[in-house]
C-alpha positions as CSV (number, residue, x, y, z in Angstrom):
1,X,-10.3,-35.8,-80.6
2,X,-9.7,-32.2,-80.5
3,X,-6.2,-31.2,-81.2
4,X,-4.0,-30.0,-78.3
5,X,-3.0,-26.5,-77.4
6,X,0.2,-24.7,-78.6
7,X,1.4,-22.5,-76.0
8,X,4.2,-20.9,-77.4
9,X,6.7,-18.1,-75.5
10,X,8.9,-15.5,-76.8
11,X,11.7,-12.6,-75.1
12,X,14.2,-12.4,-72.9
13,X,15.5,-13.9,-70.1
14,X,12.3,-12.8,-68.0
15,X,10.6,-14.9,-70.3
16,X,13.4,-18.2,-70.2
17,X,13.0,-18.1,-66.9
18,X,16.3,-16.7,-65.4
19,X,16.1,-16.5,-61.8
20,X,14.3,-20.1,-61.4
21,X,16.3,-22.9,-62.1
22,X,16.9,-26.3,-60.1
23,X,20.4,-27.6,-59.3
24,X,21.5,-29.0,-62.5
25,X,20.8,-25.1,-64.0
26,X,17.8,-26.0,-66.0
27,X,15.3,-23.0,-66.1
28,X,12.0,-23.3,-65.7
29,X,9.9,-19.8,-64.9
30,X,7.0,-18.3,-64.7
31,X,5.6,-19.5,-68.2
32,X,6.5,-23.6,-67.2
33,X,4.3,-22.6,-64.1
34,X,1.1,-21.8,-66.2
35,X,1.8,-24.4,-68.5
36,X,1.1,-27.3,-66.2
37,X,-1.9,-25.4,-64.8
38,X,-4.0,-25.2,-67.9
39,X,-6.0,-28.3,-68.1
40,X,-6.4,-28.9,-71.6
41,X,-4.1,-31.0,-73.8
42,X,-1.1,-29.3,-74.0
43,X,2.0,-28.3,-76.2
44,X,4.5,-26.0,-74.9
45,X,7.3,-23.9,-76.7
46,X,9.7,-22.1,-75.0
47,X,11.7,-20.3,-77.4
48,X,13.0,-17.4,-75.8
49,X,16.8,-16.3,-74.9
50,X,18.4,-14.2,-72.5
51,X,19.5,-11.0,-73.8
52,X,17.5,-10.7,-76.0
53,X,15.8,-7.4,-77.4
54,X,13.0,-6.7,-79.2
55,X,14.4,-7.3,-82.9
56,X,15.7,-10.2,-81.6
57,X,12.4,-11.2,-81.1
58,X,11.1,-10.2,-84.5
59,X,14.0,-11.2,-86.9
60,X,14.7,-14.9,-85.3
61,X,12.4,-15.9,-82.1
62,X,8.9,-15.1,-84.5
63,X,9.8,-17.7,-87.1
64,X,10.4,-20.2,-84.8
65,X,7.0,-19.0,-83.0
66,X,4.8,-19.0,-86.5
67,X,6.1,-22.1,-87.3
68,X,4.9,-23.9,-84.0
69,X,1.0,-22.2,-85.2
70,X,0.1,-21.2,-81.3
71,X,-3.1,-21.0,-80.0
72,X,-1.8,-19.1,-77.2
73,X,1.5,-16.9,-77.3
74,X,3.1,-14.6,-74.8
75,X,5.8,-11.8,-75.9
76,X,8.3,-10.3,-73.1
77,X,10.8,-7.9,-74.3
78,X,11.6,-4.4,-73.4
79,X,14.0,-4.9,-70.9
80,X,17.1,-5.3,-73.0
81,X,16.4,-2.7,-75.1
82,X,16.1,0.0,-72.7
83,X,19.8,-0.6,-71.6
84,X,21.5,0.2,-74.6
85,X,22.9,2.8,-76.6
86,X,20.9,2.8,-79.3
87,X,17.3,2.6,-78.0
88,X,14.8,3.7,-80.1
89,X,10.8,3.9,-78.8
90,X,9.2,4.0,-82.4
91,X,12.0,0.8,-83.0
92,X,11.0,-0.7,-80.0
93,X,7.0,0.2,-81.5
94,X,7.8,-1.4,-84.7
95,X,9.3,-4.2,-83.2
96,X,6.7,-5.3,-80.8
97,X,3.6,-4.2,-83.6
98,X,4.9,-6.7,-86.1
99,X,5.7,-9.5,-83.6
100,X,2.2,-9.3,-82.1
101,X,0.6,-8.5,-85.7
102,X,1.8,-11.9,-86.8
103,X,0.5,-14.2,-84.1
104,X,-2.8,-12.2,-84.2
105,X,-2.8,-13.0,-87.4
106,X,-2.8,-17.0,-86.9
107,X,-5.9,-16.6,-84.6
108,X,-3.4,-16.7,-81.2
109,X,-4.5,-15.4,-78.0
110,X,-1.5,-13.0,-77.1
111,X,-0.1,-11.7,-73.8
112,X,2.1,-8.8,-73.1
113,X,3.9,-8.0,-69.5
114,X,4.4,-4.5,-68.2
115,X,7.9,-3.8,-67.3
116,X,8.2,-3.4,-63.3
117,X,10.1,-0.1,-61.6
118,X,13.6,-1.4,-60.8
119,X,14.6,1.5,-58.8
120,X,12.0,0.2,-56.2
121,X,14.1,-3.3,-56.1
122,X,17.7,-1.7,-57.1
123,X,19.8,1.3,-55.4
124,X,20.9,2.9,-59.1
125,X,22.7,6.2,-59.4
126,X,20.3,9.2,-59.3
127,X,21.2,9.8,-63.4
128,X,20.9,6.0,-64.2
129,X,17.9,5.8,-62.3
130,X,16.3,8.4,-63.9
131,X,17.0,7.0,-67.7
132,X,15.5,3.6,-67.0
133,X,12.3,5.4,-65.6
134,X,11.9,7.4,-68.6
135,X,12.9,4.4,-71.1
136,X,10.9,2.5,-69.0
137,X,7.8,4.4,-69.3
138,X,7.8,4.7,-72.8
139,X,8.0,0.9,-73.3
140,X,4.9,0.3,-70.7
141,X,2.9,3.3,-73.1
142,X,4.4,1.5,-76.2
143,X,3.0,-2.2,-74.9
144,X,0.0,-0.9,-73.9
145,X,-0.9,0.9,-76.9
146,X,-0.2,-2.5,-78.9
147,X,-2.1,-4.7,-76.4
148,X,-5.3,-2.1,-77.0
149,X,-4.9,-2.2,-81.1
150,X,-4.2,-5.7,-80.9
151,X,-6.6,-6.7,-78.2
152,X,-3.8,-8.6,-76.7
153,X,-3.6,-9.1,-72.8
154,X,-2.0,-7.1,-70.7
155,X,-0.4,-8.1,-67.6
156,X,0.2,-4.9,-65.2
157,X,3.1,-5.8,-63.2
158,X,3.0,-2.8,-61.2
159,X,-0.8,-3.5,-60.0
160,X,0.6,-7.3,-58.8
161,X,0.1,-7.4,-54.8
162,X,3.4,-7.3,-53.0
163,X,5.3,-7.3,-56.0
164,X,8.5,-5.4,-54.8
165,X,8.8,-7.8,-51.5
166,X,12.4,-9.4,-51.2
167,X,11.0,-13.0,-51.6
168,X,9.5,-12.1,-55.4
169,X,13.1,-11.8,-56.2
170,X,16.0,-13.7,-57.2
171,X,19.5,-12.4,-55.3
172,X,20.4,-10.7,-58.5
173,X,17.7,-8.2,-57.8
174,X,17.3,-8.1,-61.9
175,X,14.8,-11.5,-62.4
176,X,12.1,-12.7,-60.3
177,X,12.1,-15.6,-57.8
178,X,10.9,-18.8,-57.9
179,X,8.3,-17.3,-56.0
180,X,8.4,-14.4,-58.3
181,X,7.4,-16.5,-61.9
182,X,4.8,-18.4,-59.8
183,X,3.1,-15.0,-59.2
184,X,3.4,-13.6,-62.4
185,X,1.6,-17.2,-63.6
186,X,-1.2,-16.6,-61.0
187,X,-1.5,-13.6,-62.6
188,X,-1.6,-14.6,-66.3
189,X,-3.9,-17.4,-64.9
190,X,-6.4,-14.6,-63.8
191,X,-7.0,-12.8,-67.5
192,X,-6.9,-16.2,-69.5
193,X,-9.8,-17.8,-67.4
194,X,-12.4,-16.0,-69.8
195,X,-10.5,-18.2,-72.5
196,X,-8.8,-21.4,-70.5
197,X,-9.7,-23.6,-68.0
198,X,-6.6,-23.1,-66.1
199,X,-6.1,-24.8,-62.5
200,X,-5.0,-22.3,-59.1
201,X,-1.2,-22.0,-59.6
202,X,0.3,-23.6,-56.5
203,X,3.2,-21.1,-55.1
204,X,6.0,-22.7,-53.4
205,X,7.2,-20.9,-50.6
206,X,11.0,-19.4,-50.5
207,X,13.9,-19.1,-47.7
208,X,15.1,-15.3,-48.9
209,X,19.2,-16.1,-48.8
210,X,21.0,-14.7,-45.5
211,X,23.6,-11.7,-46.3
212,X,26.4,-14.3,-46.0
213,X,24.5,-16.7,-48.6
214,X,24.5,-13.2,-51.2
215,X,28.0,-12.3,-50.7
216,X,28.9,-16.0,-51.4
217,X,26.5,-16.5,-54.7
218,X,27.7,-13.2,-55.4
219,X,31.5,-14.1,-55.9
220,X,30.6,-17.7,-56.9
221,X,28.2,-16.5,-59.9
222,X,27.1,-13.1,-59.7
223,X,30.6,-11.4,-60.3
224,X,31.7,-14.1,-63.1
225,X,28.3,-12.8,-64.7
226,X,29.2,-9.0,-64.2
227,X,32.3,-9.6,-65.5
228,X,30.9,-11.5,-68.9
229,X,28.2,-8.8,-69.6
230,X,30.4,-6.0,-68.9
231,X,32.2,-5.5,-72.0
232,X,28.5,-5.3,-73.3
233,X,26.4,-3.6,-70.6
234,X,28.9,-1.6,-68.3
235,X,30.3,0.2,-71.5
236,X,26.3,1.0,-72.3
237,X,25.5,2.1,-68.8
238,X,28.7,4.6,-68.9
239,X,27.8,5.9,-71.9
240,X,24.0,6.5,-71.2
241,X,25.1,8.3,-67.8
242,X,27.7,10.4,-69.6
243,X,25.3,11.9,-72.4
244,X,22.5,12.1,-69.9
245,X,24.8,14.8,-68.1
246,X,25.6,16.2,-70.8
247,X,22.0,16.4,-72.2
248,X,21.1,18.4,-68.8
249,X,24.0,20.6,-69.3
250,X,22.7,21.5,-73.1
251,X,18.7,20.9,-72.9
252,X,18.8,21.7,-76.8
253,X,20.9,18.8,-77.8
254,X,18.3,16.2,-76.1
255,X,16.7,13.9,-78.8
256,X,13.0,12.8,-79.6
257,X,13.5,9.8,-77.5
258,X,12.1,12.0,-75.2
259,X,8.5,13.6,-76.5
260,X,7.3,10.0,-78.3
261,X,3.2,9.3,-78.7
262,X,1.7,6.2,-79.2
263,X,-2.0,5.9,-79.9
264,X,-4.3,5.0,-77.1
265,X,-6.6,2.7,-78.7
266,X,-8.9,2.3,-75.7
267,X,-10.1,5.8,-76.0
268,X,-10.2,5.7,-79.4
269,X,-9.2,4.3,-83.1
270,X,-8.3,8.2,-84.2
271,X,-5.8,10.4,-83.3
272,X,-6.4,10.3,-79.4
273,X,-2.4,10.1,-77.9
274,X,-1.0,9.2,-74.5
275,X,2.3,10.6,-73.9
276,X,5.3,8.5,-73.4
């Protein structure tokens, strides 16, 4: 008898499956979904955490990850790291090359995701707006770049049909739906068939919550949950607004964060660039 498969799944809370959980809170997301599709004796890690960034990932999620020996792995990060103060595109590079160099490396299939455009779910002020999309950018160039080198597969979020439709999304506006994960499975499903015998992915439909039901989970959950995260995030967002005036008032003083290349391996393995 042929030994089982060892799904294993690392990142952040897009990966634990925030935004789909039953009543008890138990979360079950987009990579549960897929799970019980793929027909094949199964073993299935989840051993992501919410918050987490990209070292994260590396310096504790990994071991846990090479210790399990997947078959299959999938890596979602990026979304963390572009909020703070301290983000770093060759970091974030280094980051998600060794992660995905190391399950490679144990003969696993990998998948990536491609961060979606919040300000096409979220109203953001014009300055915040404007840092994500450039952060944002340079970590879709960054995982794409490593998917190529590492011929790892690449799940464009952006290309997913209806993607940005209220029902993909969770009242937060920040994770997806229920609805939401079961796409993004569908959408795994469809570039590990070459691989897996994966089943259809059944998706459940969802009653989008009335304005009165937002406002209520808003001051039942969502504004315990601001408050929490704001003596991390809010501080973060403040800052990053403040220097990014500042920045446009004195061009000169803007960083390399900015002008950052990673290799398009696609084109070719020598010094062909796409700029992030």
């Amino acid at each position: 008898m042929s030994s089982p498969l060892r799904f294993v799944v690392l990142g952040d809370s897009a990966a634990a499956g925030i935004g789909d959980s039953d009543k008890h809170g138990n979360n079950f997301g987009w990579g549960y979904y897929l799970a019980r599709a793929i027909q094949t004796p199964l073993v299935y890690v989840n051993v992501s955490r919410p918050g987490a960034q990209s070292q994260e990932v590396r310096d504790v999620q990994l071991k846990h990850a090479l210790d399990f020996n997947p078959n299959l792995a999938a890596v979602i990060v990026g979304g963390n790291d572009v909020l703070r103060n301290g983000f770093s595109p060759q970091r974030f590079h280094q980051n998600l090359r060794e992660i995905v160099s190391e399950l490679t490396a144990l003969k696993s299939t990998v998948m990536l995701l491609e961060l979606h455009d919040p300000n096409k779910i979220l109203k953001l002020p014009k300055t915040l707006a404007g840092i994500l999309d450039r952060r944002i950018t340079m970590v879709n160039a960054i995982t794409k770049s490593v998917a190529q080198e590492f011929s790892a597969k690449l799940l464009q979020t952006r290309q997913i049909s209806d993607i940005y439709s209220k029902d993909m999304w969770h009242v937060d506006r920040m994770h997806p739906s229920k609805k939401g994960h079961q796409y993004l499975a569908k959408n795994f499903r469809k570039i590990l068939l070459d691989e897996i015998p994966v089943e259809p992915v059944p998706i459940s439909p969802v009653q989008v919550k009335s304005r009165k039901e937002s406002i209520s989970w808003m001051l039942l959950k969502g504004t315990p949950w601001f408050f929490k995260r704001s003596f991390d995030l809010l501080p973060a967002i403040l800052f990053l607004i403040a220097k990014e005036k500042l920045l446009n008032a004195f061009g000169g003083l803007r960083s390399k964060e900015n002008n950052v290349h990673f290799a398009n391996f696609a084109q070719s393995q020598s010094t062909e660039a796409i700029s992030a």
